[in-house]
C-alpha positions as a Markdown table, in Angstrom:
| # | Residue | x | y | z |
|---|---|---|---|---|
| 1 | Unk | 0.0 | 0.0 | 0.0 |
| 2 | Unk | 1.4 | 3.4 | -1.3 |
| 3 | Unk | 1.7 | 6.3 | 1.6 |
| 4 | Unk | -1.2 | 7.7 | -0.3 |
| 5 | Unk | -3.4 | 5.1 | -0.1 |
| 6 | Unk | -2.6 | 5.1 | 3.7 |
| 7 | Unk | -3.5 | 8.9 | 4.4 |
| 8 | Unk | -6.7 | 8.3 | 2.8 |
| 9 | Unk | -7.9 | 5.1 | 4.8 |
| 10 | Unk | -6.8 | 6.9 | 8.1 |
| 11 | Unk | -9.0 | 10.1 | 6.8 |
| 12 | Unk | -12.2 | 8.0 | 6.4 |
| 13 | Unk | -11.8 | 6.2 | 9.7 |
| 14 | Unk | -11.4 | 9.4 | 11.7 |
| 15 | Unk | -14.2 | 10.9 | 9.8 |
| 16 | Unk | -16.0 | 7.7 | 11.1 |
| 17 | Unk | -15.4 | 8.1 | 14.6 |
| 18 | Unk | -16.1 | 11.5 | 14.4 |
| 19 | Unk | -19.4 | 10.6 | 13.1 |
| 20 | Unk | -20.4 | 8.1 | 15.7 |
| 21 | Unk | -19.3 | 10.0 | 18.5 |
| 22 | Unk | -22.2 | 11.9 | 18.9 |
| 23 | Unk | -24.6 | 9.2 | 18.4 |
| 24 | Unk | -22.8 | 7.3 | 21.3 |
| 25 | Unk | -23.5 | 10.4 | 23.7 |
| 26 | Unk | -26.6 | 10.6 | 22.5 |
| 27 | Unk | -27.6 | 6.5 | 23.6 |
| 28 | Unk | -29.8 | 6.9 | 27.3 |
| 29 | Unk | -28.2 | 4.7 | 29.4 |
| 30 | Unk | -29.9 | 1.3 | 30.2 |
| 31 | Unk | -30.9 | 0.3 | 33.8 |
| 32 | Unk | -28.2 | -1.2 | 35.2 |
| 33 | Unk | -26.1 | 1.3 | 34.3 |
| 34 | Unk | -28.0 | 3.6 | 36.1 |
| 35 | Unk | -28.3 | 1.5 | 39.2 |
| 36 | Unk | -23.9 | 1.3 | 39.1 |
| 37 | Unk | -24.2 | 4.8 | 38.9 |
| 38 | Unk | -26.6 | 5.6 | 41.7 |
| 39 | Unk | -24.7 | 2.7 | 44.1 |
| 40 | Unk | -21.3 | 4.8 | 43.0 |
| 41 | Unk | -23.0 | 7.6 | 44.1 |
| 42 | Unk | -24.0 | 5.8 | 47.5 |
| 43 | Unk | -21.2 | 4.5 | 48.3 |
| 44 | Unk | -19.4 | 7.9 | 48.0 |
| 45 | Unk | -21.9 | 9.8 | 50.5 |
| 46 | Unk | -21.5 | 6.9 | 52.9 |
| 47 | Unk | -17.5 | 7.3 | 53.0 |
| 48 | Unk | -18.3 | 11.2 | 53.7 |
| 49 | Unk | -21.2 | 10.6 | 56.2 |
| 50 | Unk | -18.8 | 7.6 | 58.2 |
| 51 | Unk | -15.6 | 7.7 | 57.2 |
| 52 | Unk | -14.4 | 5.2 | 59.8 |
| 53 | Unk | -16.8 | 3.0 | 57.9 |
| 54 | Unk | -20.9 | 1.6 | 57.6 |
| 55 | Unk | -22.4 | 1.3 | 60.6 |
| 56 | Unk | -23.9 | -2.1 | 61.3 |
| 57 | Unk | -27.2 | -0.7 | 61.8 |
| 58 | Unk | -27.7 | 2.1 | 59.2 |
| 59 | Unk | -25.5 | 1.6 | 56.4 |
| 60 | Unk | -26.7 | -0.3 | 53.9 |
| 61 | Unk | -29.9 | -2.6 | 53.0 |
| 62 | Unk | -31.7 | -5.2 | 54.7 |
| 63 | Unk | -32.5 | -8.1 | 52.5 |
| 64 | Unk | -34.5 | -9.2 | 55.6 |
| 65 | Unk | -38.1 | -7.6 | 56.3 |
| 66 | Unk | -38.7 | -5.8 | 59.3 |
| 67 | Unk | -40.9 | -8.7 | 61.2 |
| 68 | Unk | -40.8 | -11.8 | 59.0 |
| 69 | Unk | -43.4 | -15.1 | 59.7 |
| 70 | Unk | -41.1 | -16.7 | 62.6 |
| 71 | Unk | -41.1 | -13.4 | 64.4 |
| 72 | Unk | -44.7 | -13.0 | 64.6 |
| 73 | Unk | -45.1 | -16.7 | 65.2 |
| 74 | Unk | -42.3 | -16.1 | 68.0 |
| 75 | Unk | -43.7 | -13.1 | 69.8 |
| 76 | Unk | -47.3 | -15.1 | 69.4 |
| 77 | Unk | -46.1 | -18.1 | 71.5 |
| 78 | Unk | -44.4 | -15.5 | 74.2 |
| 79 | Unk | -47.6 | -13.8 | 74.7 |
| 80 | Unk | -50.0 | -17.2 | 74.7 |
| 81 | Unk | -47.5 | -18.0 | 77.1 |
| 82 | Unk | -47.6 | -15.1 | 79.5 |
| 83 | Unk | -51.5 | -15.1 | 79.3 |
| 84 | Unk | -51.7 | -18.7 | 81.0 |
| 85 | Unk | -49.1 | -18.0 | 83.2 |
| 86 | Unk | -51.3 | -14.7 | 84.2 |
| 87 | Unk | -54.6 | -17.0 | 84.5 |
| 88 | Unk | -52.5 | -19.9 | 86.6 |
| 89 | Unk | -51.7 | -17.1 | 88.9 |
| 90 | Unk | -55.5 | -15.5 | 88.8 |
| 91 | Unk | -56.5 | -19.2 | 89.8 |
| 92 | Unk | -54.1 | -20.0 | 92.3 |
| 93 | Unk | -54.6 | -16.4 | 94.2 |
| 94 | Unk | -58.6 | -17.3 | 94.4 |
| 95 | Unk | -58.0 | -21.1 | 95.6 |
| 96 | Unk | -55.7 | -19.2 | 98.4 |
| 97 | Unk | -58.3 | -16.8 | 99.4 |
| 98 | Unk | -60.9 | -19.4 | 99.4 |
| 99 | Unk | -58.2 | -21.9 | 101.9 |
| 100 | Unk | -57.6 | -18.8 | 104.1 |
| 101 | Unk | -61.5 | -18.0 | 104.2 |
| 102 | Unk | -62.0 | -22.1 | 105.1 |
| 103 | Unk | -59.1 | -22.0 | 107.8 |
| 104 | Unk | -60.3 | -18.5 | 109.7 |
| 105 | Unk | -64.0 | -20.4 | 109.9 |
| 106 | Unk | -62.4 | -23.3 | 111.3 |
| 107 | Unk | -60.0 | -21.6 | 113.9 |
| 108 | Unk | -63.4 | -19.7 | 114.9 |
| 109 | Unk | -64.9 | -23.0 | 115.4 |
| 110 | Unk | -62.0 | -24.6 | 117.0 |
| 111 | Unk | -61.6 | -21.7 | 119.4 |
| 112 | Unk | -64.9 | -21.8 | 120.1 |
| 113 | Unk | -65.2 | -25.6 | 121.1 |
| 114 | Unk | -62.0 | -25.1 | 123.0 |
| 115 | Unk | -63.8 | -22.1 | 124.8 |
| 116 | Unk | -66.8 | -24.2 | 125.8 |
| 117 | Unk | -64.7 | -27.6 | 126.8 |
| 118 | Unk | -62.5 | -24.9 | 129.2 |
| 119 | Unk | -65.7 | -23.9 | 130.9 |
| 120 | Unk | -67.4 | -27.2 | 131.2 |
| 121 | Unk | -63.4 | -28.1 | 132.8 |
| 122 | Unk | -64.0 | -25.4 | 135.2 |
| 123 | Unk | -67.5 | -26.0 | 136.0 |
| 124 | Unk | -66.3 | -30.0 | 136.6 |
| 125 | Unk | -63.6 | -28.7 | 139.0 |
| 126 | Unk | -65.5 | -26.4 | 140.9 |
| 127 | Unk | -67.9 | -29.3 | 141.7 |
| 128 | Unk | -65.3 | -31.7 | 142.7 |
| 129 | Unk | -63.5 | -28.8 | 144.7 |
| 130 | Unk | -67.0 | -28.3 | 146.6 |
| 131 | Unk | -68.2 | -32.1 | 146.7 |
| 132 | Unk | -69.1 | -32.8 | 150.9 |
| 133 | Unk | -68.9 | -29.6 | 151.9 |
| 134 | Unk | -71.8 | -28.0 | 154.1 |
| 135 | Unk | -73.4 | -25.3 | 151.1 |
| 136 | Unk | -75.3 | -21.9 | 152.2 |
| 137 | Unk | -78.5 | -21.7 | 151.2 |
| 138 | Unk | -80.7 | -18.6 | 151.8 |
| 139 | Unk | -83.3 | -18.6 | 154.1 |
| 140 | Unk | -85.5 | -17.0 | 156.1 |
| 141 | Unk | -86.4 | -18.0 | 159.6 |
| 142 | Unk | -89.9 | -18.5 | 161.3 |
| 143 | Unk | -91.1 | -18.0 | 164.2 |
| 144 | Unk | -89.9 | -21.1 | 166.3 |
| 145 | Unk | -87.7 | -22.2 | 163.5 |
| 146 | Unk | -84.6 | -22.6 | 163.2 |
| 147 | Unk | -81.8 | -19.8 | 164.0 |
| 148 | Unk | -79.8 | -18.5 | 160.6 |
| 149 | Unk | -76.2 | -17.3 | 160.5 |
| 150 | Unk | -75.0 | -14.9 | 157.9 |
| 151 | Unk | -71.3 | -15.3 | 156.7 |
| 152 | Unk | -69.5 | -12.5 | 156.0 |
| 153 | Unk | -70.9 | -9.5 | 153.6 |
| 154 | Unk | -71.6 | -11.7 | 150.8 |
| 155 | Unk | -75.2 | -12.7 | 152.2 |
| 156 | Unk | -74.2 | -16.1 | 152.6 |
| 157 | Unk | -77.1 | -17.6 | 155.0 |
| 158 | Unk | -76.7 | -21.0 | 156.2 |
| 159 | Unk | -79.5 | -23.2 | 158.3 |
| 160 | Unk | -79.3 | -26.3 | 160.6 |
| 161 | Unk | -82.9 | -27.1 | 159.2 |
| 162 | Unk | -82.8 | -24.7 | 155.6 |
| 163 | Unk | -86.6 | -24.0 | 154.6 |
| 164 | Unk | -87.8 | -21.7 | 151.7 |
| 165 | Unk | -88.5 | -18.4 | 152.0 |
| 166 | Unk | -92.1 | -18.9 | 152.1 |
| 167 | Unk | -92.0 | -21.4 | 154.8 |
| 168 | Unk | -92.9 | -24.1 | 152.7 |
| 169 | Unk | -90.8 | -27.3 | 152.6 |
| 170 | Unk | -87.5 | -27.8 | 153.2 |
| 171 | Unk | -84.9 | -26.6 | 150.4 |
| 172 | Unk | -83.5 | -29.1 | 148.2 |
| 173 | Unk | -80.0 | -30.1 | 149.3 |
| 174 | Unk | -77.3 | -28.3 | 148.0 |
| 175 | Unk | -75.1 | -31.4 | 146.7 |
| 176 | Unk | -77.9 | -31.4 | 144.3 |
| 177 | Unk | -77.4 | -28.0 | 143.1 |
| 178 | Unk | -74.0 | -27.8 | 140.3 |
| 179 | Unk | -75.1 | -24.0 | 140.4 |
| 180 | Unk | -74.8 | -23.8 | 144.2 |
| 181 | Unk | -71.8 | -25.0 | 144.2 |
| 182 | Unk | -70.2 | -23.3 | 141.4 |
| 183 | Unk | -71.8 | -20.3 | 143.1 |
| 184 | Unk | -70.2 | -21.1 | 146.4 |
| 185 | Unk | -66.6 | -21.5 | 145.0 |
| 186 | Unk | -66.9 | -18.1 | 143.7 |
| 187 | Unk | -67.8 | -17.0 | 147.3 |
| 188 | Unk | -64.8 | -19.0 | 148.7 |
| 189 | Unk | -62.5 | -17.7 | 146.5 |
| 190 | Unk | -63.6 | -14.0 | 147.0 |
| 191 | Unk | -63.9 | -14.2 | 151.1 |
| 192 | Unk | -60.3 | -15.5 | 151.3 |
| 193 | Unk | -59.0 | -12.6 | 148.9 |
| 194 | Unk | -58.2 | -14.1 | 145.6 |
| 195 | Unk | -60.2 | -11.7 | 143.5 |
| 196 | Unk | -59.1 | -12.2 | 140.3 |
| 197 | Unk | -59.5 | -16.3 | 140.4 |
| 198 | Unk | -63.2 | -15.4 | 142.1 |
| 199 | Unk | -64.5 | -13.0 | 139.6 |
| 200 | Unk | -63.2 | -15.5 | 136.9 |
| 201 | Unk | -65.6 | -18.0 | 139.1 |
| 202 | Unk | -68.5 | -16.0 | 139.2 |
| 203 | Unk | -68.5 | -15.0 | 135.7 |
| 204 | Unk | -68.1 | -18.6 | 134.6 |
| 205 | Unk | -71.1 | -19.8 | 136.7 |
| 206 | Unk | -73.4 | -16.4 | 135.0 |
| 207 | Unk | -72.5 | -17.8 | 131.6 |
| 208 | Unk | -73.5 | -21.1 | 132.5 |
| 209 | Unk | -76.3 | -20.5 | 135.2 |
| 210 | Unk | -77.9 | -17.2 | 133.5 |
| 211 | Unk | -81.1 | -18.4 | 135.0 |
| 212 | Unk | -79.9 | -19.8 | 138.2 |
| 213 | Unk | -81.3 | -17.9 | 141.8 |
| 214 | Unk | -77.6 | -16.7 | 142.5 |
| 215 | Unk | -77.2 | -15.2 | 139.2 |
| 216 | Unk | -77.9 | -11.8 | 140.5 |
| 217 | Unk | -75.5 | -13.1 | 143.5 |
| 218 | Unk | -72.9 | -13.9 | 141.4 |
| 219 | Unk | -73.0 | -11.1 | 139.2 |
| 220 | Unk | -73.0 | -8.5 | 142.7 |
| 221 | Unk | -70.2 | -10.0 | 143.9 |
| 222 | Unk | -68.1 | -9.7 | 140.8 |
| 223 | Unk | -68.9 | -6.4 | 141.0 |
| 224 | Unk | -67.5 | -6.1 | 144.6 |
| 225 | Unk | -64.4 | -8.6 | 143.5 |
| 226 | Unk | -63.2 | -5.8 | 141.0 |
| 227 | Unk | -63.9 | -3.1 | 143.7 |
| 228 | Unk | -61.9 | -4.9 | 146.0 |
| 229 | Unk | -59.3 | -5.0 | 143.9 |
| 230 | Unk | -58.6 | -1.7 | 143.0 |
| 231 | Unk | -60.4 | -1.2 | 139.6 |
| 232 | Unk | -63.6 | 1.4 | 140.2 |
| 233 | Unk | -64.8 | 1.7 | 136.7 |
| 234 | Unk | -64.8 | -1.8 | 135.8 |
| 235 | Unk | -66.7 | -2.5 | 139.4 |
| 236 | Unk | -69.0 | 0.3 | 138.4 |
| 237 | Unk | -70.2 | -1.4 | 135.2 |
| 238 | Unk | -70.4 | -4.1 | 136.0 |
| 239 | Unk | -72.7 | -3.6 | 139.2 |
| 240 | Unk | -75.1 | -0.9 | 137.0 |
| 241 | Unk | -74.9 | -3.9 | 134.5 |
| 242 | Unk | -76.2 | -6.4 | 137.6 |
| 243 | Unk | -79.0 | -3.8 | 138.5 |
| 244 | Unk | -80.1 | -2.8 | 135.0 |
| 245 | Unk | -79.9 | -6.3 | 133.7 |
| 246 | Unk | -82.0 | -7.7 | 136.4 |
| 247 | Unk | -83.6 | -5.4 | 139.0 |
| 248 | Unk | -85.6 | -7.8 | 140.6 |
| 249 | Unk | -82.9 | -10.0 | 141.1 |
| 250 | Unk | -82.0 | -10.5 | 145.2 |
| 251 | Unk | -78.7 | -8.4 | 145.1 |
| 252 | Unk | -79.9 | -5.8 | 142.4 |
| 253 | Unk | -80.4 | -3.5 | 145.8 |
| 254 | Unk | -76.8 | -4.1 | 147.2 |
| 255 | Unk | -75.2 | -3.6 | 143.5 |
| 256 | Unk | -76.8 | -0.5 | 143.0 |
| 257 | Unk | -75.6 | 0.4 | 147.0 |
| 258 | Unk | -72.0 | -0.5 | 145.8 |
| 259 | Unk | -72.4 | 1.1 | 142.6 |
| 260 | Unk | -72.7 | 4.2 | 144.8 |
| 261 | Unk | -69.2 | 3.2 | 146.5 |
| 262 | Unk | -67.3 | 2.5 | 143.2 |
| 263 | Unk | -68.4 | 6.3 | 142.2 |
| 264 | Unk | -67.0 | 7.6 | 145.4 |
| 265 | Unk | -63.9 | 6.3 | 144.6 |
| 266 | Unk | -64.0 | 7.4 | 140.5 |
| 267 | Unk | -64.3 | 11.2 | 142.2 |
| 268 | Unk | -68.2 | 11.1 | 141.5 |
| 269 | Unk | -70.4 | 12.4 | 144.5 |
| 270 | Unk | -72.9 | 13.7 | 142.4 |
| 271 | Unk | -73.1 | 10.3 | 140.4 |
| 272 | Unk | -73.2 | 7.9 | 143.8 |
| 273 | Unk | -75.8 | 10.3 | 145.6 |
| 274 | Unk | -78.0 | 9.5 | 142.0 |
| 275 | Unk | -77.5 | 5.5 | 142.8 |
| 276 | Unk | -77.8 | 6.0 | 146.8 |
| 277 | Unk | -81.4 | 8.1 | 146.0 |
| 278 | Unk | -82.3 | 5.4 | 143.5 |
| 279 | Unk | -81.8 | 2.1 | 145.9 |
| 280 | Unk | -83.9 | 4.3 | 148.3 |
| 281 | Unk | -86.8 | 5.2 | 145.7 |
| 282 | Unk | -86.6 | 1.7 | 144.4 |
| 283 | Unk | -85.8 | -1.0 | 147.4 |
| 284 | Unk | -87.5 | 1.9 | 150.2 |
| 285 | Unk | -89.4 | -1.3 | 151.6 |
| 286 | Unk | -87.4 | -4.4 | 151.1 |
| 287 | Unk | -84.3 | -2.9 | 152.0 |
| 288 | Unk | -82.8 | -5.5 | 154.0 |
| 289 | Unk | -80.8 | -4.5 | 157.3 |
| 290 | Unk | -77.2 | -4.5 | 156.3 |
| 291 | Unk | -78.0 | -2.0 | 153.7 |
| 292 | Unk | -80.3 | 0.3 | 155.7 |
| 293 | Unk | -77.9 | 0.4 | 158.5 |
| 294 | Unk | -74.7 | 1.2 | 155.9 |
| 295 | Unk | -76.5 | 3.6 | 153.8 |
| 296 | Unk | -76.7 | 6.9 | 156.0 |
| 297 | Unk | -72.7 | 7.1 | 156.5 |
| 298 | Unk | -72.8 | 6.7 | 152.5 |
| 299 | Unk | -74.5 | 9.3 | 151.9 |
| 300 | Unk | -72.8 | 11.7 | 154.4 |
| 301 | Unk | -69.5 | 11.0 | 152.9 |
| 302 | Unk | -71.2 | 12.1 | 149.1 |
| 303 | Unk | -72.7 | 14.7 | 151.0 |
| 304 | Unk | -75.8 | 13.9 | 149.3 |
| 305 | Unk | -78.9 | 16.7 | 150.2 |
């Protein structure tokens, strides 16, 4: 090939190129071109934004979804399972309070039967404690009868020959009596200065003679134990409680006359000269003689009017 012939060969060809050059720049670019391009361009603003390189978290793409189908079957189980746990507890909580409600009713009941067993004890004890011995039984004597002794301030009235009140027939023997005999421990117990072991007595015998003649006994000289022993305001209600409860009874006079005396010593004048004016308005004509013969120097020391 001449030079010639070479010149003009390279001519065309560069007249070519020059030709297809623009058509080239003018081809859009396809897809994943522009994908390269747009990662390029990513992956430079990432080395600007975190230079010390993608975080684990942010940088980049998940080819994960946020919650996929294990997840949710995942956190599903977890919650089934805290829901029966919540119920077990729910069912055990109300089995407990229904136990604790079962076990107070039976403690009640147990503390009651122990309650009644410790009396009927006592009441058995009191009657073997008293079993032989001579028991006082009130009485009134009749002309050409036989004499009666009283025993101490308790009212205690015992008979060689005991008849009734009315002078009908003789009194039933006191061996016979369990309330008599309870009564009478009481007595013992309070005469010989053991006040708290008496009014536990007499208060025993009340619950379980409520009916018995020396109820209103009993109750008076409970009354009278605690003012023996120092405690006023207890004595006091219990004697108004005596009177109140039972006016009729055979001491309902003395409690309200003792009544008068627990006052006194509560700092009360005003209050005993009420129960001395009372026992007079009340018991003016069965006043028996003890009482009439102690109630004047009462009232002088209340300075009643």
């Amino acid at each position: 090939m001449t030079a010639k012939t070479l010149r003009l060969t390279l001519a065309v060809a560069v007249l070519l190129g020059v030709g297809m050059a623009p058509a080239l720049a003018q081809r859009p670019p396809t897809p994943e071109e522009r994908i390269e391009r747009l990662e390029r361009q990513l992956r430079q603003v990432q080395r600007q934004v975190f230079p010390r390189g993608q975080p684990a978290d942010t940088a980049g793409f998940s080819s994960e979804p946020a919650a996929t189908q294990s997840s949710f079957r995942t956190l599903d189980q977890r919650l089934n399972g805290l829901e029966r746990q919540l119920a077990d507890i729910t069912r055990q909580a109300e089995e407990n309070g229904h136990r604790m409600t079962v076990m107070q009713a039976e403690l009640a009941r147990l503390q009651t039967d122990q309650e009644e067993r410790l009396a009927a004890l006592e009441r058995a004890a009191a009657t073997a404690a008293t079993e032989g011995a001579a028991p006082g039984v009130a009485a009134t004597a009749t002309p050409g009868g036989p004499a009666a002794t009283t025993n101490g301030a308790a009212g205690s009235t015992t008979v060689a020959n005991p008849v009734n009140a009315d002078g009908g027939p003789p009194a039933a023997v006191a061996a016979d009596d369990p309330g008599e005999l309870a009564y009478d421990e009481g007595y013992e117990l309070w005469r010989t200065g053991k006040y708290d072991q008496a009014i536990t007595s007499l208060r025993a015998f009340s619950s379980s003679f409520p009916k018995h003649r020396r109820a209103s006994w009993a109750n008076n000289l409970a009354g009278r134990a605690l003012l023996d022993k120092g405690e006023p305001r207890a004595a006091a209600e219990a004697l108004l409680a005596n009177y109140r409860s039972n006016p009729k009874g055979e001491r309902a006079a003395d409690s309200l006359y003792y009544l008068g005396q627990a006052l006194m010593q509560l700092n009360q004048p005003g209050q005993a000269c009420k129960a001395y004016a009372e026992l007079e308005s009340v018991y003016a004509s069965s006043l028996r003689a003890e009482l009439k013969r102690l109630l004047p120097n009462a009232k002088s020391e209340a300075s009643c009017s």
